[in-house]
DRENTOR-517904 format. One record per residue: residue number from 1; residue in three letters; x negated, z negated, y negated of N, C-alpha, C, O in turn. Coordinates in pm, 1 decimal, padded with zeros to 6 digits. Layout:
DRENTOR-517904
 num residu       nu       nw       nv      cau      caw      cav       cu       cw       cv       ou       ow       ov
 NUM    ALA        X        Z        Y        X        Z        Y        X        Z        Y        X        Z        Y
...
***
This chain:
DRENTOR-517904
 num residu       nu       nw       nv      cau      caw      cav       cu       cw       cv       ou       ow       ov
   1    UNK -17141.1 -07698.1 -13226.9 -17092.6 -07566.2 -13259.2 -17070.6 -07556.9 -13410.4 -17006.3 -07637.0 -13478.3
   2    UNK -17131.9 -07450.2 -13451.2 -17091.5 -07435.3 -13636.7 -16955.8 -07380.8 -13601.8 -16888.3 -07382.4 -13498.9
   3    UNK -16931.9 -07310.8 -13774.3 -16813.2 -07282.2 -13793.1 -16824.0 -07108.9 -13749.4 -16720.6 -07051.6 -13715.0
   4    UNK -16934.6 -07045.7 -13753.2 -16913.7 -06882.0 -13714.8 -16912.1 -06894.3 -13555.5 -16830.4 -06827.4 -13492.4
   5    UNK -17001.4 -06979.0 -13489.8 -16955.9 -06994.7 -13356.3 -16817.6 -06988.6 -13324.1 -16778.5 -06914.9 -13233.7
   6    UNK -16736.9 -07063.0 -13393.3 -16626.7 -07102.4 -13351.0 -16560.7 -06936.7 -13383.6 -16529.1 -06845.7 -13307.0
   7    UNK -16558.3 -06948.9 -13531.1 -16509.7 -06785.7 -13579.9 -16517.6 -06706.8 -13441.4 -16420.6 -06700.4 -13365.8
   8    UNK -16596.0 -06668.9 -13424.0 -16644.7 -06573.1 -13320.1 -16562.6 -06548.5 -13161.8 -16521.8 -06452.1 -13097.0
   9    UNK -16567.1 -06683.8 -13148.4 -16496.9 -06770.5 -12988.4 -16358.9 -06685.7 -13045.6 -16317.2 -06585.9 -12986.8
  10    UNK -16277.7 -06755.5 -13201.7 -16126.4 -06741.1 -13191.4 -16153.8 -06534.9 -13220.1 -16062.0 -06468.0 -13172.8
  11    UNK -16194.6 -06506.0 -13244.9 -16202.9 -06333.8 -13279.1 -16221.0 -06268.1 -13161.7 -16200.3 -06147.5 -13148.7
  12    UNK -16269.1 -06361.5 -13050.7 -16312.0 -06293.9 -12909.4 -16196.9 -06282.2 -12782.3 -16183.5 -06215.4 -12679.7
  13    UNK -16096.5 -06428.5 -12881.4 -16008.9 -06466.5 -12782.5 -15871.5 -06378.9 -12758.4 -15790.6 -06378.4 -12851.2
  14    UNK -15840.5 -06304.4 -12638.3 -15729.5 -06233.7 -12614.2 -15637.7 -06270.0 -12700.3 -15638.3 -06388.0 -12735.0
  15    UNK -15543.9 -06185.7 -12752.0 -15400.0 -06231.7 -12786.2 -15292.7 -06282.8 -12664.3 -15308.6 -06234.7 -12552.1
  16    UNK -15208.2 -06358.7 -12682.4 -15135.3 -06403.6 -12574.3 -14995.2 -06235.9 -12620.3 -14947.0 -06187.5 -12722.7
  17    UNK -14987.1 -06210.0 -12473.1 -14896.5 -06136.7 -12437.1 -14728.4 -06139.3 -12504.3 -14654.4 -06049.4 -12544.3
  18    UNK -14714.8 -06274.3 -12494.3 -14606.4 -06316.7 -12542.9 -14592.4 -06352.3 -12693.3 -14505.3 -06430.3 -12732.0
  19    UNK -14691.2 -06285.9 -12786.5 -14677.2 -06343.9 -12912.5 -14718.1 -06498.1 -12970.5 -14774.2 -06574.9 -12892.4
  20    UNK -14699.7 -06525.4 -13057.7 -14730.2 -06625.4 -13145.4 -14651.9 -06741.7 -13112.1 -14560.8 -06728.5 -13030.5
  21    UNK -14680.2 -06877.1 -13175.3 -14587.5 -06965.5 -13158.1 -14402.0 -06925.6 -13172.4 -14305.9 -06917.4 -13095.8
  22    UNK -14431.6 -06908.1 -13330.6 -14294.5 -06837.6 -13285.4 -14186.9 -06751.8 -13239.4 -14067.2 -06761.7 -13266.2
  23    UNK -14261.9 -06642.3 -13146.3 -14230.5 -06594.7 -13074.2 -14199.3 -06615.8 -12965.0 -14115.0 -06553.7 -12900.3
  24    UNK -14286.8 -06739.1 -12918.3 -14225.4 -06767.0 -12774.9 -14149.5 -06881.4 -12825.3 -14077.9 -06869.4 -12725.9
  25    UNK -14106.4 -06964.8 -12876.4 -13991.5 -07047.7 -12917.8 -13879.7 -06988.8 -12902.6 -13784.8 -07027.5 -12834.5
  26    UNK -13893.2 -06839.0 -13002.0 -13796.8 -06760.3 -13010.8 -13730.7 -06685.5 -12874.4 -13610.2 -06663.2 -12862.8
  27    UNK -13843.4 -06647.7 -12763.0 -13792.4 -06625.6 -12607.7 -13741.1 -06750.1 -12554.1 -13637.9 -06746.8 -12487.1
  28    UNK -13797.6 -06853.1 -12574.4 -13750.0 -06954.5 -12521.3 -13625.3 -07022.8 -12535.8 -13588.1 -07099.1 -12446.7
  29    UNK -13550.2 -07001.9 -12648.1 -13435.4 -07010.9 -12727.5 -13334.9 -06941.3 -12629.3 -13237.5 -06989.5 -12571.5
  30    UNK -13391.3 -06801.0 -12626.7 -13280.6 -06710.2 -12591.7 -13255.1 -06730.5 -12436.2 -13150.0 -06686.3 -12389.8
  31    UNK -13330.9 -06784.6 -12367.1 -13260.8 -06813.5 -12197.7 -13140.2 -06974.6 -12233.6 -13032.7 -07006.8 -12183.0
  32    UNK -13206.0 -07024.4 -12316.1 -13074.9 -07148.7 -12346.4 -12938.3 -07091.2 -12370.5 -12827.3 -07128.8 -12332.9
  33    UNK -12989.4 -06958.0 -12466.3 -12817.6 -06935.0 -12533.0 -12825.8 -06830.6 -12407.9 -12737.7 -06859.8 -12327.0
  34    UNK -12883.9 -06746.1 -12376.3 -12808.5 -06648.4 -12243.6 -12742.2 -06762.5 -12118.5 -12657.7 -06715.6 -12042.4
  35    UNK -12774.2 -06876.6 -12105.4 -12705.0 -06966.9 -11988.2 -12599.0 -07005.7 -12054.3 -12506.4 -07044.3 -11983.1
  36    UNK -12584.1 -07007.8 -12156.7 -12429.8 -07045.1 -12237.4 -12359.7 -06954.3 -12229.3 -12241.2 -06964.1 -12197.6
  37    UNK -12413.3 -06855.6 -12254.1 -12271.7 -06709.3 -12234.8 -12238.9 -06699.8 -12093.6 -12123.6 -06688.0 -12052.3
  38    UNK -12351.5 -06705.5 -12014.1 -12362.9 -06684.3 -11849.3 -12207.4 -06758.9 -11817.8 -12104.5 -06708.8 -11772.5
  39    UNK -12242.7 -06921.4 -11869.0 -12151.4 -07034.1 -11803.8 -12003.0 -06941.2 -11890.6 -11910.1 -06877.8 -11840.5
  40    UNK -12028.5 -06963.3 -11998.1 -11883.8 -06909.6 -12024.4 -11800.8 -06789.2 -11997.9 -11678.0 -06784.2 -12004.8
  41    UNK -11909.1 -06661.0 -11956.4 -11832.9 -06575.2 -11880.1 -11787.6 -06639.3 -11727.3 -11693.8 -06577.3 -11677.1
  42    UNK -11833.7 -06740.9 -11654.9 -11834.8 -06783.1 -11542.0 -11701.8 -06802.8 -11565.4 -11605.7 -06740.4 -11520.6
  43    UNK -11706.5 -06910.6 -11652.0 -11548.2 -07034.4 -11638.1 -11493.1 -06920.4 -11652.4 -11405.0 -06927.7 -11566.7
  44    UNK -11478.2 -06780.0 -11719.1 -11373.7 -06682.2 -11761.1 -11317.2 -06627.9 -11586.1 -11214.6 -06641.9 -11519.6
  45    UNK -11439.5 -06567.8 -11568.8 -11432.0 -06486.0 -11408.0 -11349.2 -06573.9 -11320.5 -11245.7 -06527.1 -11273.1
  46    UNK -11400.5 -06752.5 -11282.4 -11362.3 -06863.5 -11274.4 -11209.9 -06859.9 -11234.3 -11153.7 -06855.5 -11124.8
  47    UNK -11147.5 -06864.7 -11411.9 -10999.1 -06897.0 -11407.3 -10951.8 -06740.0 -11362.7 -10861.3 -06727.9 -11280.2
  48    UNK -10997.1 -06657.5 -11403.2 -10918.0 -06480.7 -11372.5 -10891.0 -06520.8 -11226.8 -10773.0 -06527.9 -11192.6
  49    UNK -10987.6 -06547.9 -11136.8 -10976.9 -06569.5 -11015.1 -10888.0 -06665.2 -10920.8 -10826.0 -06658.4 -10814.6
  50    UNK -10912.2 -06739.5 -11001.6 -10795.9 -06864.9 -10957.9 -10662.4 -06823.3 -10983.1 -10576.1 -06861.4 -10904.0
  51    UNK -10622.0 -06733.3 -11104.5 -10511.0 -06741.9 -11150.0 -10455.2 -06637.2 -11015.8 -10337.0 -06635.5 -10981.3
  52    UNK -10542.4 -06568.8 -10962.3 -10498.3 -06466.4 -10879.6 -10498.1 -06459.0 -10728.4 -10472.3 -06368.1 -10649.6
  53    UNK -10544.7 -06615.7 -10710.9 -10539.6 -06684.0 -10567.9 -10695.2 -06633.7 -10492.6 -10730.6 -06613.7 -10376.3
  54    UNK -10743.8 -06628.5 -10589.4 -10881.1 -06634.5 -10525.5 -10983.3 -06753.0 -10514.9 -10968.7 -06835.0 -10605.5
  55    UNK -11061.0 -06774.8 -10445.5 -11225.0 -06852.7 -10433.0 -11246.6 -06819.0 -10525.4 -11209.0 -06704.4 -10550.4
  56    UNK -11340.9 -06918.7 -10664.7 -11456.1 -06895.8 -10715.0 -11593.5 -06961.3 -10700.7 -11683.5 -06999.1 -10775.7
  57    UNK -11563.4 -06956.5 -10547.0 -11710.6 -07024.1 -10516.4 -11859.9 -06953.8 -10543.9 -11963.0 -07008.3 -10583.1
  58    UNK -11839.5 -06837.3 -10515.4 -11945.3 -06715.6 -10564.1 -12016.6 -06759.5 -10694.7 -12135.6 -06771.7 -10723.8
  59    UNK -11876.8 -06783.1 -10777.6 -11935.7 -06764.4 -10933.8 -12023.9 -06924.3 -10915.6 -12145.6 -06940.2 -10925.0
  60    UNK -11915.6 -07033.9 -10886.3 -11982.8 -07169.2 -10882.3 -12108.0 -07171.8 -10869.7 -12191.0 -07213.7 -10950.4
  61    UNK -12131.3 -07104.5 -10716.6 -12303.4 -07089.8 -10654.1 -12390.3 -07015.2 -10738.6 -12499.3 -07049.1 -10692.5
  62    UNK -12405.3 -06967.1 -10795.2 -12514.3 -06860.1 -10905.0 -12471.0 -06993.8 -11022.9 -12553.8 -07083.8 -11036.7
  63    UNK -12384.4 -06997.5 -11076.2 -12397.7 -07099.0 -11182.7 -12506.4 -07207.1 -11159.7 -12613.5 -07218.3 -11219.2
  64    UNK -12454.3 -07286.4 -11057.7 -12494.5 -07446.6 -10994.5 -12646.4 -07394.3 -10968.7 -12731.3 -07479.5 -10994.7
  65    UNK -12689.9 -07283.8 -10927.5 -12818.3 -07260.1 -10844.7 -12976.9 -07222.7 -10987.5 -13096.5 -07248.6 -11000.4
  66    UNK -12870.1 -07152.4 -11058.5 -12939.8 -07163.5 -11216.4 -12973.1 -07255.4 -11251.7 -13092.8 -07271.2 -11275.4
  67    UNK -12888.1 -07349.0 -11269.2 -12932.8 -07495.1 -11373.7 -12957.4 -07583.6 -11273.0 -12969.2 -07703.1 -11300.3
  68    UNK -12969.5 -07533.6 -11130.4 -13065.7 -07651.4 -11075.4 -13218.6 -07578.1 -11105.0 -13314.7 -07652.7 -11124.1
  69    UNK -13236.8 -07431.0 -11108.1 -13374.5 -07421.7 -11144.9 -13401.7 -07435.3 -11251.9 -13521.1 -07432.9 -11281.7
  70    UNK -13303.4 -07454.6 -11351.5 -13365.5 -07498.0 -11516.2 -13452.3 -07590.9 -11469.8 -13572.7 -07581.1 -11446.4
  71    UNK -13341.9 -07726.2 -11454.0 -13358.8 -07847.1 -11417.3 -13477.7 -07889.8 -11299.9 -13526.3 -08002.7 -11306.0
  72    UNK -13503.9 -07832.8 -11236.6 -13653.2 -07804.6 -11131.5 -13779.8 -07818.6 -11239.7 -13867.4 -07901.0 -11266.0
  73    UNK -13714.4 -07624.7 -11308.6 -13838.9 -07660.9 -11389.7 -13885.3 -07780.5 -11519.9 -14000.8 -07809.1 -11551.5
  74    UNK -13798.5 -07818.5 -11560.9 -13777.8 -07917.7 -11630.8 -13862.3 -08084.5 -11571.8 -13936.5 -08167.7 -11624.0
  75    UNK -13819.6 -08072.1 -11483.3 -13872.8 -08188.7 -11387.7 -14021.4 -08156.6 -11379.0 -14102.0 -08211.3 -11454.2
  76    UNK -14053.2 -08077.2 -11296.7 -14206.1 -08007.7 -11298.1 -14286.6 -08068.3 -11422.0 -14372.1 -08156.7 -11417.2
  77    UNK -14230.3 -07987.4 -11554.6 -14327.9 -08022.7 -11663.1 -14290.2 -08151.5 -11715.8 -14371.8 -08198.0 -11795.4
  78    UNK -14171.7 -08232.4 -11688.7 -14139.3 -08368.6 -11769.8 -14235.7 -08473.0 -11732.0 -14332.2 -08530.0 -11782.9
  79    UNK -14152.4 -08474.9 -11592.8 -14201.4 -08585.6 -11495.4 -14037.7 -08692.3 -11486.7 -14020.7 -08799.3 -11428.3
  80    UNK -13928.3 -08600.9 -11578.6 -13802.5 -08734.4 -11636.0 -13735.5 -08717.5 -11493.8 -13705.3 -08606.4 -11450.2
  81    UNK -13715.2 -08830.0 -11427.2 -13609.1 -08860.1 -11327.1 -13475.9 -08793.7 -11363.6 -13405.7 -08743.8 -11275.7
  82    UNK -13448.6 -08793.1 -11464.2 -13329.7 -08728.0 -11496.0 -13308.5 -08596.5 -11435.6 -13223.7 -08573.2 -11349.5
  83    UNK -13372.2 -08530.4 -11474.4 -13438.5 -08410.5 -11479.0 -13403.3 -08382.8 -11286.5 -13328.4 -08299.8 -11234.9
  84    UNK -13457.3 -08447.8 -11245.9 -13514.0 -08463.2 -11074.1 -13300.3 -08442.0 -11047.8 -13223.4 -08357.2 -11002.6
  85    UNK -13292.8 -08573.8 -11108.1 -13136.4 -08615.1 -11046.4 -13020.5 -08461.6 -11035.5 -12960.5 -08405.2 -10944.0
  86    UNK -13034.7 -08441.5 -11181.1 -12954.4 -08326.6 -11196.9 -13011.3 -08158.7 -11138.8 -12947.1 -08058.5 -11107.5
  87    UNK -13158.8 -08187.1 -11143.4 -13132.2 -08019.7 -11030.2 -13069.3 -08067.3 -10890.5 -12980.7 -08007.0 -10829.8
  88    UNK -13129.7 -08183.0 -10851.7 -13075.1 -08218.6 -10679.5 -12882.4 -08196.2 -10683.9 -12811.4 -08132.8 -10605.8
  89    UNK -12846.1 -08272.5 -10801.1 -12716.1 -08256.6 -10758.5 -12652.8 -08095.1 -10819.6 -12551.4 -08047.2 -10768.7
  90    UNK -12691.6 -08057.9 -10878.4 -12660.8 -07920.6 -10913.9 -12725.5 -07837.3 -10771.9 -12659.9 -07739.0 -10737.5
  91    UNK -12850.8 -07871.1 -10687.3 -12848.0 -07795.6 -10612.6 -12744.3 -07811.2 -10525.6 -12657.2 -07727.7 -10501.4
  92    UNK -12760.8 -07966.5 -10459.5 -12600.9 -07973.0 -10362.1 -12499.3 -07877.2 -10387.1 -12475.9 -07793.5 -10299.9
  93    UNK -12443.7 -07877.2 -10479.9 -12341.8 -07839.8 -10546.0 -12289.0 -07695.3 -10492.0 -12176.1 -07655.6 -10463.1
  94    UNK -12480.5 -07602.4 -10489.5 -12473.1 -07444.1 -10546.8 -12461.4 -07463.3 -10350.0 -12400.9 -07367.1 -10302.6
  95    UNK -12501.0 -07551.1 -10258.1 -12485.4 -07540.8 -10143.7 -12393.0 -07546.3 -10129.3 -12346.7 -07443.0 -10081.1
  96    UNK -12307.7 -07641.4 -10150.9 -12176.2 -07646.6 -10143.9 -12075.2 -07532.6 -10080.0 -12025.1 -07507.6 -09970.3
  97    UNK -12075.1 -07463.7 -10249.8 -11977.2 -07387.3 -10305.7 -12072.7 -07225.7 -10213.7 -12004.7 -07123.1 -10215.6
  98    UNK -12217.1 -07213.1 -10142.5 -12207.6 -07118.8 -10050.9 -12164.9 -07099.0 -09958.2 -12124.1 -06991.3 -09914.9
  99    UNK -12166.6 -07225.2 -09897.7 -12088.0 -07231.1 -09783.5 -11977.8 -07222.2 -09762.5 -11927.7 -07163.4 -09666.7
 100    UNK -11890.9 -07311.1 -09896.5 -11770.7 -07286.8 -09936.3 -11697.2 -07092.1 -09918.0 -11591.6 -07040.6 -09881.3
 101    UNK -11816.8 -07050.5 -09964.0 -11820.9 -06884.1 -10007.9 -11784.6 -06829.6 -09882.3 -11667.4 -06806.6 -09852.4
 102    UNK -11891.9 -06805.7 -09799.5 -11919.9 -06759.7 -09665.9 -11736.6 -06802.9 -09530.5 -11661.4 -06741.3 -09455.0
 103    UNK -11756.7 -06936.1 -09579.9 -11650.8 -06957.5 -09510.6 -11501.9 -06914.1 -09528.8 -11415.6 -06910.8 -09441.2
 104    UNK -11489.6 -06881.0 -09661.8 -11388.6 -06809.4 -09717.3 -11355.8 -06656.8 -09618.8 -11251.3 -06591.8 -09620.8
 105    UNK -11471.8 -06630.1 -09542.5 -11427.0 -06488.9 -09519.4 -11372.2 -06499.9 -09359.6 -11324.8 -06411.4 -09288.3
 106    UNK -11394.7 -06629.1 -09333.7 -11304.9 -06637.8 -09138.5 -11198.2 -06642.6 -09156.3 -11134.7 -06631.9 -09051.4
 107    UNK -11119.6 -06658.1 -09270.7 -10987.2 -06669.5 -09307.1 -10904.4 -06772.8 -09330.2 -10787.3 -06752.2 -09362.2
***
């Protein structure tokens, strides 16, 4: 292949939807810091709840059930055992605290 071949191929080739390298770094960034606010409005909702004699198993389960699918996907593209360990026990967890949930309402 010369070099206008090639020219040609990259001039022919779609743009990706999602922008440039740093654009998707830059989306990719922002689900890290949106799970940080997520968790920290959690722990907030969390203690409001507790302080007021409530379950926060609800909040637990959506938390725990998130960062076991980070952690899923993480595993997927790693291959790191780590990775594997912590969605499994973060999933337990989001089971847990549903059941925990559900059962809250027989009284």
């Amino acid at each position: 292949m010369n070099k206008d071949e090639v020219l040609k191929l990259a001039q022919n080739k779609k743009p990706d939807s999602r922008g440039d390298e740093r654009e998707k770094m830059i989306f990719d960034k922002s689900f890290y810091w949106a799970f940080l606010g997520m968790g920290a409005m959690a722990i907030m909702f969390a203690m409001v709840r507790n302080f007021h004699e409530q379950d926060p198993y609800d909040i637990m389960a959506l938390i725990m059930f998130s960062g076991a699918s980070a952690f899923a996907y993480r595993f997927i593209k790693t291959k790191k055992v780590a990775n594997l360990f912590c969605g499994i026990l973060m999933l337990g967890m989001s089971i847990i605290s549903t059941v925990q949930f559900f059962a809250s309402f027989k009284g």
